[in-house]
Backbone bond lengths (Angstrom), bond angles and torsions (degrees), N, CA, C in turn:
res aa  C-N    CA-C-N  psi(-1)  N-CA   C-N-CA  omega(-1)  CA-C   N-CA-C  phi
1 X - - - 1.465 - - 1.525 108.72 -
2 X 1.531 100.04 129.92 1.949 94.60 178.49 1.335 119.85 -115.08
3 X 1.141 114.84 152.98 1.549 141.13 -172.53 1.960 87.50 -53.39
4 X 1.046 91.69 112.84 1.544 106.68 147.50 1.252 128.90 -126.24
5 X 1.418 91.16 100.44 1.707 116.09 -176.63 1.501 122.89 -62.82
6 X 1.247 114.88 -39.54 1.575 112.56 -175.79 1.451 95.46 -83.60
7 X 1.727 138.94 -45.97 1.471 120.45 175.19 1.743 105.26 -46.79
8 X 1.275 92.50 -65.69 1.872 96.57 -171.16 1.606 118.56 -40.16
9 X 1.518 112.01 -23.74 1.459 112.54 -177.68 2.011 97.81 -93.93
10 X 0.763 126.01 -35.36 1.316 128.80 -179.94 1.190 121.03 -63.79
11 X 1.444 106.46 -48.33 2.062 124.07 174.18 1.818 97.93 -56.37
12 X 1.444 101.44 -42.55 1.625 107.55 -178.29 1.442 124.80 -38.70
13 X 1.693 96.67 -60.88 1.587 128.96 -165.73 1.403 91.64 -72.66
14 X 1.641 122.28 -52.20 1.798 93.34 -176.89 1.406 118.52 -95.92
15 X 0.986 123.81 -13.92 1.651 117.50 144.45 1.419 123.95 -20.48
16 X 1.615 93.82 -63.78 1.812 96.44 -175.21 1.519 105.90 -74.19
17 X 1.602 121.70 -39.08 1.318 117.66 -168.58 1.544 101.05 -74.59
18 X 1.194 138.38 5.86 1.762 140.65 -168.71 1.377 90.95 -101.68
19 X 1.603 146.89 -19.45 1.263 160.78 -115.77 1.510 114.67 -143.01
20 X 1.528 114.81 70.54 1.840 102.57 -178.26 1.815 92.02 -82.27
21 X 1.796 93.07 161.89 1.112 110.60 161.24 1.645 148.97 -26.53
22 X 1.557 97.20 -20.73 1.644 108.63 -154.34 1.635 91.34 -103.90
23 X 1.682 98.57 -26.03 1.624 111.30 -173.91 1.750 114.56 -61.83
24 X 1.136 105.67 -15.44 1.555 114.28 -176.81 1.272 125.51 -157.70
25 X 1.809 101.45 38.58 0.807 145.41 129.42 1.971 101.71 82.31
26 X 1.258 93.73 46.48 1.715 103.56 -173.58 1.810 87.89 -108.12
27 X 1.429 104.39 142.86 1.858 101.72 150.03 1.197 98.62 -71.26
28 X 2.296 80.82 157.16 1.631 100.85 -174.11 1.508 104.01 -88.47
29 X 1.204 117.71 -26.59 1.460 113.22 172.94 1.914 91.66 98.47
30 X 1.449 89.02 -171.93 1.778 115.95 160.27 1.344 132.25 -115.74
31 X 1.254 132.86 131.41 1.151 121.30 166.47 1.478 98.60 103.20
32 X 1.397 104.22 35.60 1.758 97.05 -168.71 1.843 115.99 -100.73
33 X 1.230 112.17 119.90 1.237 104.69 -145.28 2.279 88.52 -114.64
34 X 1.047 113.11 -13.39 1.714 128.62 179.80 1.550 80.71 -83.04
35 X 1.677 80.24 127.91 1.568 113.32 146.26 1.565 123.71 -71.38
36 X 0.850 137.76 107.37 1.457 144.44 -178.35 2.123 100.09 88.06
37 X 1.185 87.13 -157.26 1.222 124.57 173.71 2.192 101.23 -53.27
38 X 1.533 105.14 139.29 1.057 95.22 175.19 1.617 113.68 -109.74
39 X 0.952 140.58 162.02 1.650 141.60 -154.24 1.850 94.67 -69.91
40 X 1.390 119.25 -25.01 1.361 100.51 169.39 1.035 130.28 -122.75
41 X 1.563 104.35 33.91 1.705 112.82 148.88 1.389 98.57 -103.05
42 X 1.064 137.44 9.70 1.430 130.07 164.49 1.148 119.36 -91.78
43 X 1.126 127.49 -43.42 1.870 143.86 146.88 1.328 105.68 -26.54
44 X 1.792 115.04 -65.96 1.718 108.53 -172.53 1.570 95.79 -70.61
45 X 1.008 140.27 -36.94 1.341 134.52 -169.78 1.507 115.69 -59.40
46 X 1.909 119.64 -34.41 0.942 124.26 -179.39 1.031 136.22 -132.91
47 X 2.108 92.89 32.98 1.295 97.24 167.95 1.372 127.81 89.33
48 X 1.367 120.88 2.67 1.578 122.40 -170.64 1.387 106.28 -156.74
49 X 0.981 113.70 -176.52 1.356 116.61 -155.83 1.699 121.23 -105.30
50 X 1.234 127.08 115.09 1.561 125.85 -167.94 1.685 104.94 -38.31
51 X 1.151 160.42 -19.18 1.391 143.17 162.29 1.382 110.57 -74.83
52 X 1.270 113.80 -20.57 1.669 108.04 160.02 1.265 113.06 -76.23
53 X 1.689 131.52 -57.27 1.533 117.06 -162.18 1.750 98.81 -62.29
54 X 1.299 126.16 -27.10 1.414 119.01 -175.60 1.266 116.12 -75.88
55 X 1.269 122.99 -35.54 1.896 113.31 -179.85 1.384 93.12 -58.81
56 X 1.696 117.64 -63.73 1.246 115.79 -157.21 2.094 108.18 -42.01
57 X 1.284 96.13 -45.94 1.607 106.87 162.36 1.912 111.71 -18.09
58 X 1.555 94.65 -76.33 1.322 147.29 -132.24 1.760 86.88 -80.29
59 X 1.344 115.87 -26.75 1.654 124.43 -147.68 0.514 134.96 22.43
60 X 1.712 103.84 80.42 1.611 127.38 -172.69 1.521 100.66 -133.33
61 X 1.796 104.80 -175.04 1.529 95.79 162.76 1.872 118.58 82.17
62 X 1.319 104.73 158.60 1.479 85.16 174.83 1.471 124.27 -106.12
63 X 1.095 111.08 -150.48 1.776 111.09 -156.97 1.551 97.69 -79.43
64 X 1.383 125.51 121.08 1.136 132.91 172.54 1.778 107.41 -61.95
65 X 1.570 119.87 121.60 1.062 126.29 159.08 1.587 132.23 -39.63
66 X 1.161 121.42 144.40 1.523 117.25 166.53 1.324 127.33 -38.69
67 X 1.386 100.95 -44.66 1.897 110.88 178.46 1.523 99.00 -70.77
68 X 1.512 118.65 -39.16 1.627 96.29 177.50 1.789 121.18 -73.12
69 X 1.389 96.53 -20.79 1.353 88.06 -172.78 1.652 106.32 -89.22
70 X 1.453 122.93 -22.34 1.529 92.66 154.07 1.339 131.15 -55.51
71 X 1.303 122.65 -52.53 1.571 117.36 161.64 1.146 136.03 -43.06
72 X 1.335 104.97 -15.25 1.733 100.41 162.26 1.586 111.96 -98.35
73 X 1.372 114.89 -22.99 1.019 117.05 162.60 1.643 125.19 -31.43
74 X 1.326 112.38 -69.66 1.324 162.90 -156.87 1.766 105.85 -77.86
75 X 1.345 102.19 -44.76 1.537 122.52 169.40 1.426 109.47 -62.21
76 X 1.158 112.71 -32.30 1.920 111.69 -144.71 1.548 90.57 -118.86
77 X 1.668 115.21 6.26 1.373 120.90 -169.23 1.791 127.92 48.89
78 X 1.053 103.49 21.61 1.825 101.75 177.52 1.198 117.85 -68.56
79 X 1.346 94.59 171.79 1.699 112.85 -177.69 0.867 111.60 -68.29
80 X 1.796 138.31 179.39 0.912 115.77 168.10 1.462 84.63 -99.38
81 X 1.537 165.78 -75.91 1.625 112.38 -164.73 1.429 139.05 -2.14
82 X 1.676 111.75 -61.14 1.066 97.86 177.24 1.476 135.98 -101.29
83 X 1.464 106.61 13.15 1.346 105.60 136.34 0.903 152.20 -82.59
84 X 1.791 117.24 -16.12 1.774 122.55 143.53 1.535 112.96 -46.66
85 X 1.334 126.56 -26.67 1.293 136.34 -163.76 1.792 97.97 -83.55
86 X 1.338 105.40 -47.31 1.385 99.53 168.65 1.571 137.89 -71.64
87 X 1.110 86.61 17.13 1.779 101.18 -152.42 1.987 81.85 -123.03
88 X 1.219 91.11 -42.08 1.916 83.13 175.15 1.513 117.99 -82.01
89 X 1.242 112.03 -21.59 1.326 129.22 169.04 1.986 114.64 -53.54
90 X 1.481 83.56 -29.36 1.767 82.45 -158.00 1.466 87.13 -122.14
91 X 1.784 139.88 26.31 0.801 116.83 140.03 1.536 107.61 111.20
92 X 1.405 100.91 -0.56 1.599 107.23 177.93 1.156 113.17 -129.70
93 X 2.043 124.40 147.36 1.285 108.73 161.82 1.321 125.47 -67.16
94 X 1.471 122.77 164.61 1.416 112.94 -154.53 1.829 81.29 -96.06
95 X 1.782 107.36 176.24 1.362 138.94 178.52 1.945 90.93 -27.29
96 X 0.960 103.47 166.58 1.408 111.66 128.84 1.376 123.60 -95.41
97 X 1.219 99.86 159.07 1.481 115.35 -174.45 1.527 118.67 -72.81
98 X 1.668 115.24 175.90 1.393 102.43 160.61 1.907 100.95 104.83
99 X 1.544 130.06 178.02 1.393 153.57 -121.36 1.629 86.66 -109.22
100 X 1.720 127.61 -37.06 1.162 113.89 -175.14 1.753 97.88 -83.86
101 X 1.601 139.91 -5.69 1.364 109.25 -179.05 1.402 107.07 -71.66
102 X 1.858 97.56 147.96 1.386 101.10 163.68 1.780 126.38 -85.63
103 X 1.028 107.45 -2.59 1.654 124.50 -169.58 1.860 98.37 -64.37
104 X 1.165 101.63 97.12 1.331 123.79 177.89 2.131 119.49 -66.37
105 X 1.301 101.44 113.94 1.755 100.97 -170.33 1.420 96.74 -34.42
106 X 1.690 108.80 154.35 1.108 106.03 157.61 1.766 125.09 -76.59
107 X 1.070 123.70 -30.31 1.601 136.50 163.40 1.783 92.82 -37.63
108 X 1.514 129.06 -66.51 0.957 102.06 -167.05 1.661 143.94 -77.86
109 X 1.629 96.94 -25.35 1.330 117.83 137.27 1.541 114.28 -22.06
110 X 1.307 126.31 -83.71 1.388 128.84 159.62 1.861 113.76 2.34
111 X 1.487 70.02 -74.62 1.544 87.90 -164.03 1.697 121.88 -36.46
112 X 2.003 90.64 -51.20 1.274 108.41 -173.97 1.456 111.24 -68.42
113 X 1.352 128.42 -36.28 1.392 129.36 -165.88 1.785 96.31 -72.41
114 X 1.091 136.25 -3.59 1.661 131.17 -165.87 1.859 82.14 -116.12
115 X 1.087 128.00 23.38 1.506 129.14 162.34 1.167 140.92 -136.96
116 X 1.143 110.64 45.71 1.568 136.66 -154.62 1.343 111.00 -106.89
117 X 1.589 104.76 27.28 1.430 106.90 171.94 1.101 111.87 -151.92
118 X 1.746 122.74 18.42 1.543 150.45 174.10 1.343 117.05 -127.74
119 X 1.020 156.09 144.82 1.204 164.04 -175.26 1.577 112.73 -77.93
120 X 1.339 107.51 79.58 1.839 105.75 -170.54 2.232 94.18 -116.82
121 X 1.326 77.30 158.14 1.686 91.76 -178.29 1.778 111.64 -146.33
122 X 1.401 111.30 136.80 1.361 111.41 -173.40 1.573 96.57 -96.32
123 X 1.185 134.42 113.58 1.887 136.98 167.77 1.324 102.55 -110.63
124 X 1.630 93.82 147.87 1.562 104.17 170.41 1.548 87.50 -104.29
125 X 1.645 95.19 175.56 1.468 105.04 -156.05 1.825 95.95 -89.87
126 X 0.994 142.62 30.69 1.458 143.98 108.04 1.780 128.68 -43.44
127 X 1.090 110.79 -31.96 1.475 126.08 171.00 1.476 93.28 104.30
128 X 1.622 130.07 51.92 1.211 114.69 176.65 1.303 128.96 -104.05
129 X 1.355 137.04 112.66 1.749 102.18 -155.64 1.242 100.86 -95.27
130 X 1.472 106.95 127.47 1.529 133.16 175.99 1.835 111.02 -70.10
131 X 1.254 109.68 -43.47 1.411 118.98 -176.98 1.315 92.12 -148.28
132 X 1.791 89.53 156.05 1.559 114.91 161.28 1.567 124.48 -150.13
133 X 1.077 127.32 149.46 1.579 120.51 167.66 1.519 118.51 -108.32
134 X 1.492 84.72 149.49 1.731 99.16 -145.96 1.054 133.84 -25.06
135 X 2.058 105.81 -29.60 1.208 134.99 171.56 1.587 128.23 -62.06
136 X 1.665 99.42 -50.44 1.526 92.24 145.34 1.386 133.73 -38.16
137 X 1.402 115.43 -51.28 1.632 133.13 -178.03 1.710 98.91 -41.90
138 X 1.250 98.98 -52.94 1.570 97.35 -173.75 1.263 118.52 -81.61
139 X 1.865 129.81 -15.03 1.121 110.36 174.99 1.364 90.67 -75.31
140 X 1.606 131.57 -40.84 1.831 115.16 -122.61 1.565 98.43 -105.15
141 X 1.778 112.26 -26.31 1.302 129.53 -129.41 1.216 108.72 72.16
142 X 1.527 88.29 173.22 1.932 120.79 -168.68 2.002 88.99 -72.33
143 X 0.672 108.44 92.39 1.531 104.00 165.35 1.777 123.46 -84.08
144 X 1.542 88.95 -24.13 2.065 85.93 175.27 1.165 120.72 -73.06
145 X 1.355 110.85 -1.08 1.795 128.16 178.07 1.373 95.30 -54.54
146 X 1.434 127.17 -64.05 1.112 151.10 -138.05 1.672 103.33 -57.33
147 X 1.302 125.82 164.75 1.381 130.66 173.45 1.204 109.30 -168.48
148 X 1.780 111.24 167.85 1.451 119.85 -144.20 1.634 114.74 41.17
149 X 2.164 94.79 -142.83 1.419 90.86 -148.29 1.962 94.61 -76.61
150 X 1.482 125.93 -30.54 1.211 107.50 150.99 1.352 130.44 13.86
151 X 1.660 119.75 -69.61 1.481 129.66 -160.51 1.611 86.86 -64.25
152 X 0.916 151.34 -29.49 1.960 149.42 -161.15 1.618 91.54 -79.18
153 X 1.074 101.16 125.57 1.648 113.10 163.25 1.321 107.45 -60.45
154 X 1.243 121.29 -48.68 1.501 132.70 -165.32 1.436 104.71 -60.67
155 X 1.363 110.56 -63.90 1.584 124.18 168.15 1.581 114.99 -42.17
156 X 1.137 132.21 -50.26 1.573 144.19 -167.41 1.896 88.90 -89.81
157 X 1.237 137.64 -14.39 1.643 140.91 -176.96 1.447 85.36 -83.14
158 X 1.207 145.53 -85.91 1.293 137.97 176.90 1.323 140.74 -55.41
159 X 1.449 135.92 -28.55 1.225 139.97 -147.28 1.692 88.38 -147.91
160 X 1.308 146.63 22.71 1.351 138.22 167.78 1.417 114.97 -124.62
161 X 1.465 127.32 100.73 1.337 119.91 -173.89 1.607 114.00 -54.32
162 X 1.052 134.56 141.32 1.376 135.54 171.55 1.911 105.76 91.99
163 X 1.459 109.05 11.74 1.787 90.31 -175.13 1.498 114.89 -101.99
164 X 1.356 112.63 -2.56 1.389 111.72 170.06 1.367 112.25 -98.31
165 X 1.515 134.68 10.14 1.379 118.25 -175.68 1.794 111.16 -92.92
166 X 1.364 117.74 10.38 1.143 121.91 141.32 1.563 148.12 -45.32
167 X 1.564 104.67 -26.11 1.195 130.32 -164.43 1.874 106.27 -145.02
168 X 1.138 119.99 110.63 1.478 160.42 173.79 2.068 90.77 -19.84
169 X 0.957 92.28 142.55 2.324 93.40 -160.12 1.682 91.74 -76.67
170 X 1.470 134.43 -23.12 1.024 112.01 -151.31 1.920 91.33 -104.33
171 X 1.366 110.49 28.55 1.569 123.96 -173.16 1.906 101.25 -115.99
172 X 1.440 104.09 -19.47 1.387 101.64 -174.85 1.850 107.99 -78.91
173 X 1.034 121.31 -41.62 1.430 85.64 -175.93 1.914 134.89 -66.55
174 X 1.581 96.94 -17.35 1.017 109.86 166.36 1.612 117.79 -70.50
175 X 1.583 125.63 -33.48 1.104 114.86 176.79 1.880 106.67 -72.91
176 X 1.012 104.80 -21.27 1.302 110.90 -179.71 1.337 114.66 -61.94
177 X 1.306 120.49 -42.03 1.611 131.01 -178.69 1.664 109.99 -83.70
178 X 1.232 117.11 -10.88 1.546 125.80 -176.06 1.454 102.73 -107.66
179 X 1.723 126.67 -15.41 1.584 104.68 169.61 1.381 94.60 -90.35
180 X 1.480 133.34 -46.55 1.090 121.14 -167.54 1.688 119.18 -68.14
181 X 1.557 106.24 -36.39 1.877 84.36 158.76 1.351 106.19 -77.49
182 X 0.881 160.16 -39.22 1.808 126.19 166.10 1.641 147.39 -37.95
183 X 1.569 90.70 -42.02 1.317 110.11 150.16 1.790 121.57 -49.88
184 X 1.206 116.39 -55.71 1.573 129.21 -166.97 1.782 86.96 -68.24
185 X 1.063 111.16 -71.72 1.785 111.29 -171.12 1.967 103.07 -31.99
186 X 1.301 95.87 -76.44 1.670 110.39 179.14 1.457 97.21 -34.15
187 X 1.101 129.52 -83.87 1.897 132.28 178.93 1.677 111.38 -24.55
188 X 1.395 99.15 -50.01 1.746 79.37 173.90 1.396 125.08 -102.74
189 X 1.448 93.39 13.76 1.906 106.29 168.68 1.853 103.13 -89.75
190 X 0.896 98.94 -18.76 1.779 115.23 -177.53 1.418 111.10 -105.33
191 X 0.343 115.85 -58.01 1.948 119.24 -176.95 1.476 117.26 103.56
192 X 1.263 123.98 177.33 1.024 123.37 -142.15 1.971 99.81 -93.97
193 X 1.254 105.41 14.23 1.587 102.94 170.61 1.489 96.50 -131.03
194 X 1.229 113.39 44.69 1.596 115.14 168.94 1.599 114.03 -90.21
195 X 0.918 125.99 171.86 1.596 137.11 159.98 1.507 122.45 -54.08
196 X 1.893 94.32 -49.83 1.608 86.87 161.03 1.351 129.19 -73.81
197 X 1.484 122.99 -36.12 1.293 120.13 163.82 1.386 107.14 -24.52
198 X 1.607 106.26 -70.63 1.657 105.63 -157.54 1.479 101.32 -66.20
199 X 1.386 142.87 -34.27 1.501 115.41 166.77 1.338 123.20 -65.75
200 X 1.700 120.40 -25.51 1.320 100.92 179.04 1.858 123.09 -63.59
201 X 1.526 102.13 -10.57 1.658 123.97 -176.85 0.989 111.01 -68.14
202 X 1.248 104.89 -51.35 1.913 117.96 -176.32 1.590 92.35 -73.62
203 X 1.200 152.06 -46.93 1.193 133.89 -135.12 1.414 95.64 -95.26
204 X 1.705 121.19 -42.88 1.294 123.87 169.46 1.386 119.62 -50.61
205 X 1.368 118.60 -21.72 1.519 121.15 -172.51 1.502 94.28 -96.23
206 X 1.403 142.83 -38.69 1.126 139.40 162.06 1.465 137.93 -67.02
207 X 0.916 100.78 -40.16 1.692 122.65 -159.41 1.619 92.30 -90.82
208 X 1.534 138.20 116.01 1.487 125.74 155.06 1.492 109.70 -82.89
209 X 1.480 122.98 -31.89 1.282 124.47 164.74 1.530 126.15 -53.39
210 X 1.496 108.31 -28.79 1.836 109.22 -179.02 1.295 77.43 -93.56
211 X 1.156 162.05 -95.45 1.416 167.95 -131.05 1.847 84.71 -47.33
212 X 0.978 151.20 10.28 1.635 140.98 179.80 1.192 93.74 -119.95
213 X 1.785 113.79 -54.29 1.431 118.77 -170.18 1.443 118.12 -61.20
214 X 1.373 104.14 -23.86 1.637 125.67 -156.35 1.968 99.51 -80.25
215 X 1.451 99.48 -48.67 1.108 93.12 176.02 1.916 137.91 -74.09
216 X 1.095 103.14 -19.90 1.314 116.21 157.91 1.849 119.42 -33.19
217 X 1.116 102.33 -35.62 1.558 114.03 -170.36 1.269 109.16 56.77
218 X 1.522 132.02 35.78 1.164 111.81 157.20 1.131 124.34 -74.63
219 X 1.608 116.30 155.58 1.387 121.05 166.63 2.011 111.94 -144.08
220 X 0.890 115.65 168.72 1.804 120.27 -169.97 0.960 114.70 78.55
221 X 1.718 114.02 12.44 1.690 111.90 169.91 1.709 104.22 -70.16
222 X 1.279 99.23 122.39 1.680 108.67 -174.09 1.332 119.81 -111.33
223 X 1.474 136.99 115.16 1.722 138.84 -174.44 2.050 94.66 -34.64
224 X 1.319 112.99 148.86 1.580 147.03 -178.29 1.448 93.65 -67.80
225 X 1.000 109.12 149.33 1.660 123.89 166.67 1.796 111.01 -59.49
226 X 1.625 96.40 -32.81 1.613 101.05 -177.51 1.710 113.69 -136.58
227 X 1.181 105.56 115.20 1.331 109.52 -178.08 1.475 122.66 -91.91
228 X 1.070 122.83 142.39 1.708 131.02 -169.19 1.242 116.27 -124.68
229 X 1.345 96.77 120.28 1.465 111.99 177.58 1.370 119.53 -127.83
230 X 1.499 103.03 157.98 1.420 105.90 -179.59 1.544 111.04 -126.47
231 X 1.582 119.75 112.52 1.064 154.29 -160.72 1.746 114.26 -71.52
232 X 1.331 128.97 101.98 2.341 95.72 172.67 1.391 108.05 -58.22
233 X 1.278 110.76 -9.52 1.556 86.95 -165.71 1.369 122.72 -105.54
234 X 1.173 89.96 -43.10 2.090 111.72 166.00 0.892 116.65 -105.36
235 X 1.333 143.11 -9.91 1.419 120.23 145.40 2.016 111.12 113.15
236 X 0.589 147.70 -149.26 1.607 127.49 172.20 1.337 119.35 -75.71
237 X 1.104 119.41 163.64 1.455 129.39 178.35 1.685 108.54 -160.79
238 X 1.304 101.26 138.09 1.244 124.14 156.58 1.098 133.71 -78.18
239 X 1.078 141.53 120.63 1.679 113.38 -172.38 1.521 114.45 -135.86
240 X 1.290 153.93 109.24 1.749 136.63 178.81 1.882 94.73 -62.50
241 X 0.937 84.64 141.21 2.052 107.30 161.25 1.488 110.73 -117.76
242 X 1.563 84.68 99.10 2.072 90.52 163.03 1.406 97.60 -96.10
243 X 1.527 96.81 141.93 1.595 113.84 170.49 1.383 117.10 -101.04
244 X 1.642 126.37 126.63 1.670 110.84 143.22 1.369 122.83 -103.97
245 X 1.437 127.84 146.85 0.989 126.97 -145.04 1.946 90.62 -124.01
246 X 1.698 99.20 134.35 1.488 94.10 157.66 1.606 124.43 -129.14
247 X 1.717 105.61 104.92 1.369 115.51 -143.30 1.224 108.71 -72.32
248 X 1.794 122.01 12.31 1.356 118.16 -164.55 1.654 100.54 -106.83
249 X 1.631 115.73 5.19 0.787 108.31 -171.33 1.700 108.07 -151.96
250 X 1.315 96.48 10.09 1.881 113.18 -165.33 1.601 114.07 55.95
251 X 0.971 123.99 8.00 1.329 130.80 176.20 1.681 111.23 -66.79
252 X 1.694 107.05 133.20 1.633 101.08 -172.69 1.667 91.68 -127.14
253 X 0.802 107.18 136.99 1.720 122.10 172.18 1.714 102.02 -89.51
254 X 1.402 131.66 109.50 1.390 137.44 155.95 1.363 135.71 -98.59
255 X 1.647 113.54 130.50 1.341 104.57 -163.87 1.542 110.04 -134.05
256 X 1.215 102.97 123.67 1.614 98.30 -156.88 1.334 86.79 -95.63
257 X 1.937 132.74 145.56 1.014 153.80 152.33 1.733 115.37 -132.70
258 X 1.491 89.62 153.08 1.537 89.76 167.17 1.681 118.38 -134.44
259 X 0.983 128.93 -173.42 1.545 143.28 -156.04 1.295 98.55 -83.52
260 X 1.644 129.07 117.49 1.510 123.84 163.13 1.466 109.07 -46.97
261 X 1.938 113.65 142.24 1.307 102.82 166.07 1.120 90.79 104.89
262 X 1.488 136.12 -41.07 1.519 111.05 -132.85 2.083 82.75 -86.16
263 X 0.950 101.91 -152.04 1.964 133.07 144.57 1.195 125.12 -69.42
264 X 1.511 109.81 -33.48 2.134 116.45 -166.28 1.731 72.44 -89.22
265 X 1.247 133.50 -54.91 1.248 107.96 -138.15 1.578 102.56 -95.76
266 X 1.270 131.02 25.61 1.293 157.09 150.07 1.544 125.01 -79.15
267 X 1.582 100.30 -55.93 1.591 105.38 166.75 1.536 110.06 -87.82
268 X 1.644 123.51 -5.16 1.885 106.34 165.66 1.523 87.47 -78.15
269 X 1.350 152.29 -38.11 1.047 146.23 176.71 1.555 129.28 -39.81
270 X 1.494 111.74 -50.44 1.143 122.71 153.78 1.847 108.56 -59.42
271 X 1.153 126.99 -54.25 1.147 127.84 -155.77 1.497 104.17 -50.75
272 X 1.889 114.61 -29.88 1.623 120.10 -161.48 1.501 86.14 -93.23
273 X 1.170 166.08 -34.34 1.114 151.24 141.51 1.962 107.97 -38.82
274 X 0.710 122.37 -84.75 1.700 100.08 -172.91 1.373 107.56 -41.12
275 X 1.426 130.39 -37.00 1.747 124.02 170.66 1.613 117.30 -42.18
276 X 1.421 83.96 -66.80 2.117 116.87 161.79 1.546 90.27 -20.34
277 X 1.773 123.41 -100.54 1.169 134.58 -172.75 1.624 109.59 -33.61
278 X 1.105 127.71 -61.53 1.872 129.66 165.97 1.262 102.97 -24.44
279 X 1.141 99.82 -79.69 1.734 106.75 -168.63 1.947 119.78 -44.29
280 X 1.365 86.55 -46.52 1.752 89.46 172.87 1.304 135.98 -76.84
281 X 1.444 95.90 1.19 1.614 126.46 -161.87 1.643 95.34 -102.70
C-alpha cells in the first residue's frame, strides 16, 4: 500500500477546516480570522508539533507512523471510517477492529470536551483510561501517562505500590472483589487469548491476594452508587459516577459529581482551583 501524499494532505486541510474550536472543545478566542481549526490547535490536540501537522499539509517529510496517525486521528476527532481512510491514505492498513481499539467515538469525545470543569474519564472495559479532563488529572492523576499492563486499574489495584491510597482502607477489600469479578466475567466474554486472560495470568502468578479473591468465583460484583476517596489535598470526597457507555467499542465515559451543599462538593470546588493553578502554571 502507498503513501498518498496529496490525498493525505488534502483529507488533512478539510478535516481541520470542517472543525471549529468549540467542536473539540478549545476557546474560540478573538480576532479569529481561520476557517476551522488552526494547524496549532491540531498539533496540541495531537500531540506533535506544528512543523509536523504542516509538512504533512505541505506534502513533504516522511511517512507518518501508525502511532502518529492515530493521534491525529483522535486529535481531529474522526470516525473510525475515516480514520481507516487515513491510515490508507498514508500507506498503512488501518487498526483492526473490535473491544481492544483504543480510538475513542467522536460523539464521546464531544461529550468529554463540554466537561472540563468535572472530573470525567474515557476507560475501556480493561480499566484503561483513554482520556481525561484536567479535573480528573487532579482527582485521579495523569493516568494516560501510564503504559503496558499498568494502564488496567485492576492490574495497578493489586501489583502497584501506592494505587489504593486514593480510596479509604476499609473500601479495599471490596474493591478487591469487584476488579477481580470483572476481570473473570471479561475473560470468559474474551476467551482465553484475550488481554484479560493474559492479565488475569500475570496477576495469578503475582498477586497471592487476587489468587484468594480469584478463587471464590465471584462475579456481578458491581462499583457503589458512591465512591470515596481520599484526596492529599482536599481531603475526602464523595463522589456519584454516572456512566455512558459506547458498546461498539466497550468504551465507558465516567463522571464523578457530588451533592450541592455537601463537603465533597466544596472540596471538588477547591479541587477546580488547584486544577485552575496547574493549568496556569
Amino acid at each position: 500500500m502507498d503513501l498518498d501524499r496529496a490525498g493525505l494532505a488534502d483529507f488533512l486541510r478539510t478535516r481541520r477546516a470542517a472543525l471549529q474550536p468549540e467542536d473539540v472543545g478549545l476557546p474560540r478566542g478573538q480576532r479569529r480570522r481561520t476557517e476551522g481549526l488552526r494547524r496549532e490547535e491540531v498539533a496540541a490536540l495531537a500531540h506533535m508539533s506544528v512543523d509536523y501537522v504542516a509538512r504533512l499539509e505541505r506534502e513533504v517529510g516522511p511517512q507518518p507512523s501508525p502511532q502518529m496517525l492515530a493521534s491525529i486521528a483522535q486529535g481531529l476527532h474522526l470516525s473510525r471510517i475515516e480514520r481507516d481512510h487515513l491510515f490508507r491514505l498514508a500507506g498503512h492498513e488501518p487498526p483492526a477492529g473490535g473491544v481492544d481499539g483504543e480510538h475513542v467515538a467522536p460523539g464521546l469525545l464531544r461529550v468529554l470536551d463540554r466537561l472540563d470543569d468535572t472530573p470525567a474519564e474515557i476507560v475501556s472495559e480493561l480499566g484503561e483510561t483513554l482520556r481525561q479532563t484536567r479535573m480528573a488529572v487532579a482527582l485521579l492523576g495523569d493516568l494516560t501517562a501510564l503504559r503496558g499492563p499498568e494502564r488496567s486499574i485492576g492490574y495497578r489495584w493489586f501489583l502497584t505500590p501506592g494505587a489504593r491510597d486514593l480510596h479509604p482502607a476499609d473500601d479495599h477489600a471490596f474493591y478487591s472483589r469487584m476488579y477481580a469479578s470483572g476481570l473473570r466475567e471479561l475473560t470468559a466474554r474474551r476467551g482465553p487469548g484475550s488481554r484479560a486472560a493474559a492479565y488475569a495470568a500475570m496477576l495469578l502468578e503475582r498477586s497471592e491476594e487476587f489468587r484468594e479473591v480469584w478463587e471464590r468465583h465471584e462475579v456481578g460484583v458491581r462499583p457503589r452508587e458512591v465512591k470515596r476517596f481520599v484526596h492529599p489535598e482536599v481531603g475526602d470526597l464523595e463522589l456519584a459516577c454516572q456512566q455512558l457507555v459506547d458498546p461498539a467499542a466497550s468504551h465507558t465515559l465516567l463522571v464523578y459529581t457530588a451533592i450541592p451543599g455537601t463537603p465533597s462538593h466544596e472540596r471538588l470546588a477547591l479541587l477546580q482551583v488547584l486544577a485552575d493553578a496547574g493549568a496556569a502554571g
